[in-house]
FIVO-163605 format. One record per residue (C-alpha): residue in three letters; x, y, z. Coordinates in steps of 0.05 Angstrom, whole numbers, plus 5000, padded with zeros to 4 digits. Example, Ala and Ser with C-alpha at 12.3 -4.5 7.8 and 13.67 -1.06 7.14 Angstrom:
<pts>
ALA524649105156/SER527349795143/
</pts>
This chain:
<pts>
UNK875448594161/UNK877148744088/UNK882848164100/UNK877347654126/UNK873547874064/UNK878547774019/UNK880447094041/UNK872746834051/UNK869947013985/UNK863946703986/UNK860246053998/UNK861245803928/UNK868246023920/UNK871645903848/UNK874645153854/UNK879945263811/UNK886545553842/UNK890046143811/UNK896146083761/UNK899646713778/UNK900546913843/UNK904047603866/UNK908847763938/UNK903248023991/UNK910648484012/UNK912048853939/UNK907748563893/UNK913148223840/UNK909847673797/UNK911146963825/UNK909346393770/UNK908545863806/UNK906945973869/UNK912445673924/UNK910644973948/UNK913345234019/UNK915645824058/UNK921646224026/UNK924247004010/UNK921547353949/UNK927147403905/UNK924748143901/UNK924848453964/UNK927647854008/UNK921047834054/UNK918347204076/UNK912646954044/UNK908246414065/UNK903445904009/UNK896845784047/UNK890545424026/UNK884245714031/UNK878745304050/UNK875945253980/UNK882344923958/UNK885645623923/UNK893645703938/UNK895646353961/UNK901246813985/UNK901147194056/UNK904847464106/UNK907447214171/UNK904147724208/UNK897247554166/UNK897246794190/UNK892346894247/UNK886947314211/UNK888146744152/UNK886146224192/UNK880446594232/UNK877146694162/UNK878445964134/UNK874745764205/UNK869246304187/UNK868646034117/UNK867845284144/UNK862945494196/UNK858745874140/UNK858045214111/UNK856744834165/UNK851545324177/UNK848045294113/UNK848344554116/UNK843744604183/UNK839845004147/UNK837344654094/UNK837244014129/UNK832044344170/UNK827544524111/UNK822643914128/UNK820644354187/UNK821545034176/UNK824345504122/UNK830245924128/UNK826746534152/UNK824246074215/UNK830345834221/UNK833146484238/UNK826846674283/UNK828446064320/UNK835746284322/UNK835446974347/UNK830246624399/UNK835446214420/UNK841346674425/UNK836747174471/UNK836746604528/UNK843446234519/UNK850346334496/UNK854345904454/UNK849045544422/UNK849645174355/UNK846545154289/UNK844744354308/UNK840944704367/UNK836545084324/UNK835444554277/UNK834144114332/UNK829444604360/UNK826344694291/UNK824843934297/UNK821443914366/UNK817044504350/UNK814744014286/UNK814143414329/UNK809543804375/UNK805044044319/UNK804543404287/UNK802143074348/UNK797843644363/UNK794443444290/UNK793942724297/UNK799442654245/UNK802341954257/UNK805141784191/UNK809142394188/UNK810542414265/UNK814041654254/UNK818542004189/UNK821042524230/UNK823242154298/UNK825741654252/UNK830742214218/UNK831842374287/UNK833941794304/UNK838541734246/UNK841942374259/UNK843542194334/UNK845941544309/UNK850441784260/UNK853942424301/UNK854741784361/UNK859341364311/UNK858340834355/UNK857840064344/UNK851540084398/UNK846440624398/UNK846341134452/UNK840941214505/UNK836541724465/UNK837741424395/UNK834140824429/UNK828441294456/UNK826741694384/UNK827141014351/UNK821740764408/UNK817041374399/UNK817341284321/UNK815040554333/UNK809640764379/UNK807341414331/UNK807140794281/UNK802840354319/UNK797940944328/UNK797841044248/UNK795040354242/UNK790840364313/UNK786941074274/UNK786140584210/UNK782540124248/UNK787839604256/UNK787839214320/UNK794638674315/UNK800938794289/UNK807338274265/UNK814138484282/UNK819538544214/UNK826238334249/UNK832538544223/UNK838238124221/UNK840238204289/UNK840637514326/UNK838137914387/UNK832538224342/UNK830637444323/UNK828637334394/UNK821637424428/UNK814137444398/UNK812637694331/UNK806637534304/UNK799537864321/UNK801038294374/UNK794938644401/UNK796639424380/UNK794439694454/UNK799339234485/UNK805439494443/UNK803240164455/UNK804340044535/UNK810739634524/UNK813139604461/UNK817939064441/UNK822339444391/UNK826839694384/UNK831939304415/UNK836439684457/UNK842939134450/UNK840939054371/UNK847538764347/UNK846339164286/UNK847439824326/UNK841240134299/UNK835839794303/UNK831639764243/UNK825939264267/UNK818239454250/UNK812039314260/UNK807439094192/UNK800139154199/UNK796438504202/UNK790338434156/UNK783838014168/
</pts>
């Protein structure tokens, strides 16, 4: 463990890399550090240059190559980590976070930090449609969406990027049903697919049983067509 914490540091490690760099076999100066592996001109052991994952070159042993890379893998999931954590900040803070985490690992192994955020998102989905909360409920199936789309890195969105995008529409269309708002137009995107079909004064009701966006072969991959209140 004191090797893992020596090589991790912390999350905000020092960027810059050192100047002077010592054999991990007898400890004789080395300036600069050895672009690859050699023998220290000291005691004639093989040392090997490593990276750490925050960029910083330094000198190990062969036999310290494993527990190197086990804590450059520890460091990166840290990060990653974090990075779940504070992208789920909309919907809980980092103490939930870790409520919802320590929830999770008491039913199922090898969950992921994306499965508590995720998890942190669906508990604020179900609160905000136990409030009524339509303008927020369409922001946060939208992100959703977004995030499903992106981790996909496809040119056509997947099955349940398709079905978050339709629930934000329909969460939308009961936003403007609560302000009294009975008809709708439809905001196409570029999409020639997207061009197609009705658009104008849509009765909101309708919509809400069969909505006509989003488009599920959007040529755009994600489709980014809405629905704009009518007036008068």
């Amino acid at each position: 463990m004191g090797f893992l914490r020596r090589f991790i540091g912390t999350q905000s490690p020092p960027a810059a890399a050192p100047v002077r760099a010592t054999c991990p076999h007898c400890g004789v100066v080395l300036d600069p550090i050895p672009p690859r592996r050699r023998l220290c001109p000291s005691c004639r052991k093989p040392i090997i240059p490593r990276s750490r994952a925050d960029g910083t070159r330094v000198l190990i042993r062969e036999e310290d190559i494993p527990a190197f890379e086990a804590a450059n893998e520890a460091w990166y999931a840290a990060r990653a980590r974090q990075g779940w954590i504070d992208k789920a900040r909309p919907y809980t803070d980092e103490a939930g976070f870790l409520a919802i985490e320590a929830q999770l690992a008491a039913k199922q192994a090898g969950y992921t930090p994306r499965d508590v955020y995720r998890a942190a998102a669906n508990r604020a989905v179900i609160e905000l449609i136990r409030r009524n909360d339509w303008g927020s409920l369409t922001g946060v199936y939208s992100e959703l969406a977004l995030d499903e789309y992106r981790e996909a890195d496809a040119d056509q969105a997947p099955e349940q990027v398709v079905t978050l995008l339709r629930e934000s529409r329909k969460a939308e269309l009961r936003s403007y049903m609560a302000q009294g708002t009975s008809r709708v137009d439809i905001i196409a995107c570029a999409c020639s697919v997207c061009s197609r079909g009705p658009k104008r004064r849509l009765p909101v009701r309708a919509e809400l049983a069969e909505p006509h966006i989003p488009h599920a072969d959007c040529r755009e991959g994600y489709c980014s067509c809405d629905y704009l209140p009518c007036i008068g």
